[in-house]
N, C-alpha and C positions, 0 to 999 in steps of 0.2 A: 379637354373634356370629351367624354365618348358620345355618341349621337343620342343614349340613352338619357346620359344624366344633361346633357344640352334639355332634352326636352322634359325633359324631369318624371321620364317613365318607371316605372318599377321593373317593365319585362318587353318586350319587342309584341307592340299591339298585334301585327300582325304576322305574328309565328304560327305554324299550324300544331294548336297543344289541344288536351282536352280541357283546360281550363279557361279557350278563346275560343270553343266551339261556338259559332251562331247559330242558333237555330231560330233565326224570326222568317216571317215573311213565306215564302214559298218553301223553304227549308221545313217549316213547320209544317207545310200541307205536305209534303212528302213522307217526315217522319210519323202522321197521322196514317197515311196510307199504307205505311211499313206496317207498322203494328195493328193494323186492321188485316191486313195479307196473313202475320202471326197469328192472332188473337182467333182468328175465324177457321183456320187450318188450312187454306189455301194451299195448291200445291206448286205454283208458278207466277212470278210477278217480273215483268219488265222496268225497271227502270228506265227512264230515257232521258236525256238532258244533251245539250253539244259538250264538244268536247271543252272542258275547263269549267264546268258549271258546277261542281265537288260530288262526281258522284264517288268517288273512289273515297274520296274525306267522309261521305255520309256512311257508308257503307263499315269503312275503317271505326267509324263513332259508333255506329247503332248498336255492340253490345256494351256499350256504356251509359246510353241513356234510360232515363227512367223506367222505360216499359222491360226495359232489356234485365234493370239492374233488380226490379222489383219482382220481375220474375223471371230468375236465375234459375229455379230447384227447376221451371218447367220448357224451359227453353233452354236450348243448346245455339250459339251463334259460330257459325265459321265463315271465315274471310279467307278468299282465294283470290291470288292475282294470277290470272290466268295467261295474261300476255305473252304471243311469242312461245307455248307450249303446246306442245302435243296431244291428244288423248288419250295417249297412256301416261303423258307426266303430268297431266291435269286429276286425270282420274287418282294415281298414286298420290297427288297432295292431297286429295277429299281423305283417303284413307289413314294416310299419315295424321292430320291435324284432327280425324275424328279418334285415331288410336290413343291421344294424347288428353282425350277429355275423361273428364269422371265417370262418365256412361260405359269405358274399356273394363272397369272394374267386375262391371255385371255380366261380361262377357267370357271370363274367365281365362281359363287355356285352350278357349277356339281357336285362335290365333294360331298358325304354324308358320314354319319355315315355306312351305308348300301351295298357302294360302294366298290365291290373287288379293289385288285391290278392291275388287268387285264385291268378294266374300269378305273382306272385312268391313267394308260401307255396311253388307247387309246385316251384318252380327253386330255393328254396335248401333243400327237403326230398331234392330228387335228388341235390345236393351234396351233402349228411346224408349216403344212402344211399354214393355214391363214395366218402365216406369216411369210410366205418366209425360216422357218429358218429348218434346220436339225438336228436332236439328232446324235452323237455317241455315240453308248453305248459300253465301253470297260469293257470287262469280263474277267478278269484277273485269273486265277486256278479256272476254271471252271473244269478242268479235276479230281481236287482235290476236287469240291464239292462232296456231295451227291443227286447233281440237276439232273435230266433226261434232255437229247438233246432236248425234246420235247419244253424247255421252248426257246433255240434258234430257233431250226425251227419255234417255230407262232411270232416271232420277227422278223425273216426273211419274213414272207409271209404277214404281217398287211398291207400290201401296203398302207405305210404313209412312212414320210419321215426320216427315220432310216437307220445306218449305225451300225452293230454290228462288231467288231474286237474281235476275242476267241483269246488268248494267249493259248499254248501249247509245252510241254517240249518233245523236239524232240524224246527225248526215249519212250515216253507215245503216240507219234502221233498214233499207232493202235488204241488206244479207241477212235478215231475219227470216227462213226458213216461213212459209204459209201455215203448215202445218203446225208450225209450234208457238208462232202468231197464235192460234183459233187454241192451242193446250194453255196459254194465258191466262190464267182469268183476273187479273189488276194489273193496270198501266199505270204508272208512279214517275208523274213528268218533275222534272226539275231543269225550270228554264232558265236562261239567264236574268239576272235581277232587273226591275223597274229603278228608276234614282231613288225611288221613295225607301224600298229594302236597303240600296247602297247609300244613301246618308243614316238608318237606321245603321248598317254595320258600324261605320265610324263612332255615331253614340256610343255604341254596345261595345266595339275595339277597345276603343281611348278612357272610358271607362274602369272598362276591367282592368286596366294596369294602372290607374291611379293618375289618368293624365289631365290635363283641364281642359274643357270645353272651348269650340274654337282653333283648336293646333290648326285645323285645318279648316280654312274658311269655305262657304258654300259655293262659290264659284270653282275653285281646286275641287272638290267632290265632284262639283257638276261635270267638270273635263275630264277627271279619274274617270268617272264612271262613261264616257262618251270613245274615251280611246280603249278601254278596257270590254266596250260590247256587255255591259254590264256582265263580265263573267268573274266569278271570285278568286280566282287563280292570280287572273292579270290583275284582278284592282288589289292584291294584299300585294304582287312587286311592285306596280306603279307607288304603291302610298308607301312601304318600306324605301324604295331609293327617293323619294320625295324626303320623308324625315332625315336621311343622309346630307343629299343635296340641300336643305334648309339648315341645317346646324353647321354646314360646311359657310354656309355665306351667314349664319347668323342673324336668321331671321326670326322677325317675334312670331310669325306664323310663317303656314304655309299658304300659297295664293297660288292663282291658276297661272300664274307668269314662271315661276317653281316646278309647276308640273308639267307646262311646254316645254321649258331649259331640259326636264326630265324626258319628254318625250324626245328631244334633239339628237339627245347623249346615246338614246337606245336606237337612234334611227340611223344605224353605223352606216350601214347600202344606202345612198342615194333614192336606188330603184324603188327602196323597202319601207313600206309602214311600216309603226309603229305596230298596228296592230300583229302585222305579219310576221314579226319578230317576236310577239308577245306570244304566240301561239305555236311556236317552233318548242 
């Protein structure tokens, strides 16, 4: 029998789908502040959370959620992963993913062969502007690129109608530029969870796929949640290899005895936590 149907799941609680998005808890305060940065026409928001707190997840989600989905005709959402890229291959993705929206249409045959990236950002943000609608551009490890600030700052100042949200890994916030610190105006924290949001996930997980109550007893969540830095990265692999490692020994639950054997097995180095592995 597979690990699924041992626990008599319907789908892998914790897979990263739009149908197992959580949004409780501080997720919720975040995605309140998203759609206030939109909703207000703000021209710059920092995200900040450490690294593995979902900012990439929330970012990836936010043109799927309500605010997003309900107003589609007036918002434009793009998603950039920016890691590791350039400022001219950063810049080239804004243009490429904005060529491809509906807003290219009202643009016509400005487009040439001859035409920077820069002139096409600005020709399908004019169209934005003609009609009514607003891009957000989300720049997802931009800290990790090899882009210069410069390419935020003339995104921030085009005065057309743009909305940029930088994602940033709390440890890394120094190389945030002072200057572009103070062109901010909303800080949109998303910190690691309290135990109270992480036994709330497990509700909200083990639910949604039709599982029953208890898989996992509150002392296993408690340890999940303590080796994992309440971050949601780590606690969906510690609880996925825990459902593994319990259907393997055939247990009625999972218990925190479960989730040490599980911490053991990741603790390959000697020298190395758990945690230190968990975030490699």
């Amino acid at each position: 029998m597979n690990v699924l149907g041992f626990w008599k799941l319907s789908q892998n609680p914790f897979a990263l789908s739009s149908s197992l998005f959580f949004a409780g808890g501080s997720v919720e305060e975040a995605i309140a502040r998203m759609e206030f940065l939109v909703s207000s026409a703000r021209t710059l928001g920092i995200l900040l959370g450490p690294s593995g707190s979902g900012k990439t997840t929330l970012m990836q989600r936010f043109p799927t959620l309500r605010y997003a989905t309900e107003n589609r005709k007036a918002i434009r959402c793009i998603s950039i992963s920016a890691g590791g890229r350039n400022s001219e291959e950063v810049v080239e993705m804004i243009a490429d993913s904005l060529s491809q929206t509906r807003l290219m249409k009202r643009v016509g045959t400005v487009q040439s062969a001859e035409s920077d990236a820069w002139t096409t950002i600005r020709d399908v943000l004019i169209a934005a502007k003609s009609g009514a609608c607003r891009v957000v551009l989300m720049l997802d490890g931009f800290v990790d690129s090899h882009s210069n600030w410069e390419t935020v700052r003339r995104l921030v100042r085009i005065d057309l109608p743009v909305t940029v949200l930088v994602s940033i890994d709390t440890e890394r916030v120094y190389e945030l530029p002072s200057d572009v610190a103070r062109l901010s105006e909303l800080r949109i924290d998303l910190p690691a969870w309290e135990l109270s949001q992480t036994a709330d996930y497990f509700d909200f997980a083990l639910e949604s796929v039709e599982g029953k109550p208890g898989i996992f007893d509150a002392q296993a969540i408690t340890r999940i949640h303590e080796l994992s830095d309440g971050l949601p990265g780590r606690i969906r692999r510690i609880a996925d290899l825990c459902l593994v490692a319990g259907s393997a020994q055939r247990a009625a639950k999972i218990t925190s005895d479960i989730v040490e054997d599980v911490h053991q097995e990741l603790a390959i180095y000697p020298q190395a936590s758990s945690r230190e592995l968990l975030s490699r």
